[in-house]
C-alpha positions as CSV (number, residue, x, y, z in Angstrom):
1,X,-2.9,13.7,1.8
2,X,-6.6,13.1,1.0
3,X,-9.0,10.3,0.0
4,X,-8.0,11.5,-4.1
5,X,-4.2,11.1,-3.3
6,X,-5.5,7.8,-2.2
7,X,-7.8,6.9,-5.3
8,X,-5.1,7.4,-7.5
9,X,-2.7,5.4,-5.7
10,X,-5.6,2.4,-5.9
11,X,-6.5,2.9,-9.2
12,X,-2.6,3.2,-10.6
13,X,-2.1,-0.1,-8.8
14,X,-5.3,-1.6,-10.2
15,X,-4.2,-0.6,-13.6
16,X,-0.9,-1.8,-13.3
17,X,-2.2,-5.3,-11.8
18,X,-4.5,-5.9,-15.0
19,X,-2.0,-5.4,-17.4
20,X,-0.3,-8.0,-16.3
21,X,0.3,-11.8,-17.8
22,X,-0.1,-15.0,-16.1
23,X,3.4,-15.2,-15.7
24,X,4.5,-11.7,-14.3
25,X,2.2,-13.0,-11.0
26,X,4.8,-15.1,-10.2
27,X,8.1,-12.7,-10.4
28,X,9.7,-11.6,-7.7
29,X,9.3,-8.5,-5.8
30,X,12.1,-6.2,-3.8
31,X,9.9,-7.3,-1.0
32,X,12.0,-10.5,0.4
33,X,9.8,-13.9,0.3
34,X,6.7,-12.1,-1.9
35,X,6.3,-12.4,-5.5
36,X,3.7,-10.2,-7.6
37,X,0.9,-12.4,-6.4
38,X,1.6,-12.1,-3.0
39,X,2.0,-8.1,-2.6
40,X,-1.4,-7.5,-4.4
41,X,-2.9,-10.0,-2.2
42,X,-0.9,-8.3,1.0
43,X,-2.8,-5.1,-0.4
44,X,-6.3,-6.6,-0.8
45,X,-6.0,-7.9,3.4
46,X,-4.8,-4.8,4.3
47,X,-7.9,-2.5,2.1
48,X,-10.1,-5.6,3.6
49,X,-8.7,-4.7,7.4
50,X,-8.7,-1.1,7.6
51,X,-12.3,-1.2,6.6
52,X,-13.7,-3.2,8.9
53,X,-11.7,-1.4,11.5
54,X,-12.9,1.9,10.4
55,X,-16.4,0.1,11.1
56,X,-14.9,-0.1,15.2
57,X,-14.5,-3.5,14.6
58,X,-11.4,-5.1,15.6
59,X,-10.3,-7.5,12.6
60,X,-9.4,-11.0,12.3
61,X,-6.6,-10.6,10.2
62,X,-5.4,-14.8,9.6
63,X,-8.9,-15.1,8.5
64,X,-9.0,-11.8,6.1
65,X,-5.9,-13.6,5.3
66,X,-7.0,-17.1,4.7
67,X,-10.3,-15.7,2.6
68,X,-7.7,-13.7,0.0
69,X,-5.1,-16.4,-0.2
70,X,-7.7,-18.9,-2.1
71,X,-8.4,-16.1,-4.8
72,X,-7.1,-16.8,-8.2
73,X,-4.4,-14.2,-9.7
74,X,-6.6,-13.2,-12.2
75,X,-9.6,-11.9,-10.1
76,X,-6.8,-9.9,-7.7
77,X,-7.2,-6.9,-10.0
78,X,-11.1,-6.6,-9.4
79,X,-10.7,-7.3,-6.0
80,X,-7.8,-4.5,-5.0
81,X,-9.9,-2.3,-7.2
82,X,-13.2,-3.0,-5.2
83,X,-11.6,-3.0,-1.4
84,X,-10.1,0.3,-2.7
85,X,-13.3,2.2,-3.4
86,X,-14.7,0.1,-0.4
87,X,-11.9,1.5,1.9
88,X,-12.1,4.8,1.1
89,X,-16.1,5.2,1.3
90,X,-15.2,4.0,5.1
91,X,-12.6,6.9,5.4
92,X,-15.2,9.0,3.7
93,X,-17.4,8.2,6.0
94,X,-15.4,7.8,9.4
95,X,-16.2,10.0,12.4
96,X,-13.3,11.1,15.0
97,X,-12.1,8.8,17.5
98,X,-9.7,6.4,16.7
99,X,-10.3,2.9,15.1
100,X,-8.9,-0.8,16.6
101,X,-6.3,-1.8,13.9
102,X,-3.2,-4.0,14.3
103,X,-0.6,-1.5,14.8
104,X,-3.3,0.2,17.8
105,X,-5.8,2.7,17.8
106,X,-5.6,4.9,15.1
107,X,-7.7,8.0,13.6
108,X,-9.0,7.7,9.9
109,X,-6.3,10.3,8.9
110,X,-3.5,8.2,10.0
111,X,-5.7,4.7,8.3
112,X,-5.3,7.1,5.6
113,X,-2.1,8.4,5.0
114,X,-0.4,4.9,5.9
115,X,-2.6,3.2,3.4
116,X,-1.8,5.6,0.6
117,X,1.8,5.2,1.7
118,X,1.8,1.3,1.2
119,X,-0.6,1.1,-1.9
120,X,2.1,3.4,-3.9
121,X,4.9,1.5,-2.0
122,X,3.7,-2.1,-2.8
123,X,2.2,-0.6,-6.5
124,X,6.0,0.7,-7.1
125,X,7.4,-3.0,-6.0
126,X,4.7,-4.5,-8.6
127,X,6.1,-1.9,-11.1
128,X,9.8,-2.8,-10.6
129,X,9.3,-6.9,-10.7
130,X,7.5,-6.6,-13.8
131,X,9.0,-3.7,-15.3
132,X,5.4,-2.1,-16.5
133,X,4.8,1.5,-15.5
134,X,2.9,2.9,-11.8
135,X,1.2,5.9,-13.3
136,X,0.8,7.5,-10.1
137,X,0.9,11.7,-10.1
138,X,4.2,13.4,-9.2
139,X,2.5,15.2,-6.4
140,X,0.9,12.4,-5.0
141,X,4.0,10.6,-4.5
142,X,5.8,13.9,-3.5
143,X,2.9,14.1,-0.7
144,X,3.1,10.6,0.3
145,X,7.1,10.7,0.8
146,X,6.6,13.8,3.1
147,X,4.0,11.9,5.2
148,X,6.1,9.5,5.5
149,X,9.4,11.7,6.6
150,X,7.6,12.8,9.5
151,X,6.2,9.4,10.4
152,X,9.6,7.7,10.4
153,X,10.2,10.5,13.0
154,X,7.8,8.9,15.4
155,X,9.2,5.9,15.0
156,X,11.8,4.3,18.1
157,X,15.4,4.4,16.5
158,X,15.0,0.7,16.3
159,X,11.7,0.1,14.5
160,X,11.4,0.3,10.4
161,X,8.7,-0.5,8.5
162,X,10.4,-2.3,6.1
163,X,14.0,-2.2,6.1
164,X,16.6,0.9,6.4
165,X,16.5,3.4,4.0
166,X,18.7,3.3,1.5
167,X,20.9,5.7,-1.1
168,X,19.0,7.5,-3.7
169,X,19.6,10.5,-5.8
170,X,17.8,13.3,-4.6
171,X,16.5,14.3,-8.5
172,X,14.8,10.9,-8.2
173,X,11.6,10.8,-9.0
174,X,8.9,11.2,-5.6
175,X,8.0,7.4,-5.7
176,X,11.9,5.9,-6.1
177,X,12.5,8.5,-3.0
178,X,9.9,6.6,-0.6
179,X,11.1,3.2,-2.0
180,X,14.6,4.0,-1.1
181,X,13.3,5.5,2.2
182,X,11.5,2.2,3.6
183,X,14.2,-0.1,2.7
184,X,14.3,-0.6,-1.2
185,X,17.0,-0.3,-3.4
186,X,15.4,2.1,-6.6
187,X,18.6,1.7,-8.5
């Protein structure tokens, strides 16, 4: 995966986020206790974090937290399209050495791949609670599942990201596959 896999995960979600109506914010999500509103807004903390960890800065994550939570619904578009393009001129820019997140040190690869990973995951639980498209590449997706396949294998037997995977056909489309593989239920 690269920083392009990652723009077009950002700007499919983006897309997908401004198309939607005042009420779609509102729907629920295959993520348990989060509607629309509150996934894009998970995504916007996370963008927000990673950069200012990628700065060497550890982050203050209730306060990232507390800053997004008063945006209104309708700005959430412009802002996940702006800590997108802010995130990855960090990565772009991002030496070696690892970078103080929540989940421990990490290099900018791994800040990478895990948030490309999420932005398609939470883009594709956006997509399914309001039932408009996530127009993200085949081969983007296909890279993102296989990144994911190997980090699930450094995980302890007892640890998943989300939830277990679940059943999905294996002619199922690259982004169902890595739903179904942290936890959701594509079908």
């Amino acid at each position: 995966m690269d920083l392009e896999d990652l723009a077009h995960t950002h700007r499919a979600v983006a897309w997908l986020a401004r198309g939607l109506d005042a009420s779609d914010w509102s729907r629920a999500t295959p993520c348990e206790e989060w509607d629309v509103a509150a996934v894009v807004r998970h995504l916007v903390i996370g963008e927000q974090a990673f950069t200012t960890a990628l700065a060497g800065v550890p982050y203050d994550l209730p306060a990232v937290a507390a800053e997004v939570a008063d945006m209104p619904d309708a700005v959430l578009p412009d802002v996940l399209e702006s800590a997108g393009e802010t995130l990855r001129d960090a990565l772009a820019v991002a030496g070696p050495g690892e970078f103080p997140t929540g989940i421990g040190h990490l290099p900018a690869r791994a800040v990478l791949e895990l948030r490309t990973i999420e932005t398609l995951t939470h883009g594709w639980d956006v997509a399914r609670a309001t039932g408009h498209p996530l127009d993200v590449p085949e081969e983007v997706a296909e890279r993102a599942l296989a990144a994911s396949h190997r980090l699930m294998t450094l995980l302890p037997p007892d640890r998943t990201p989300f939830a277990p995977p679940q059943p999905v056909d294996d002619a199922a489309p690259a982004a169902d596959r890595l739903a179904a593989l942290l936890g959701r239920r594509p079908d």
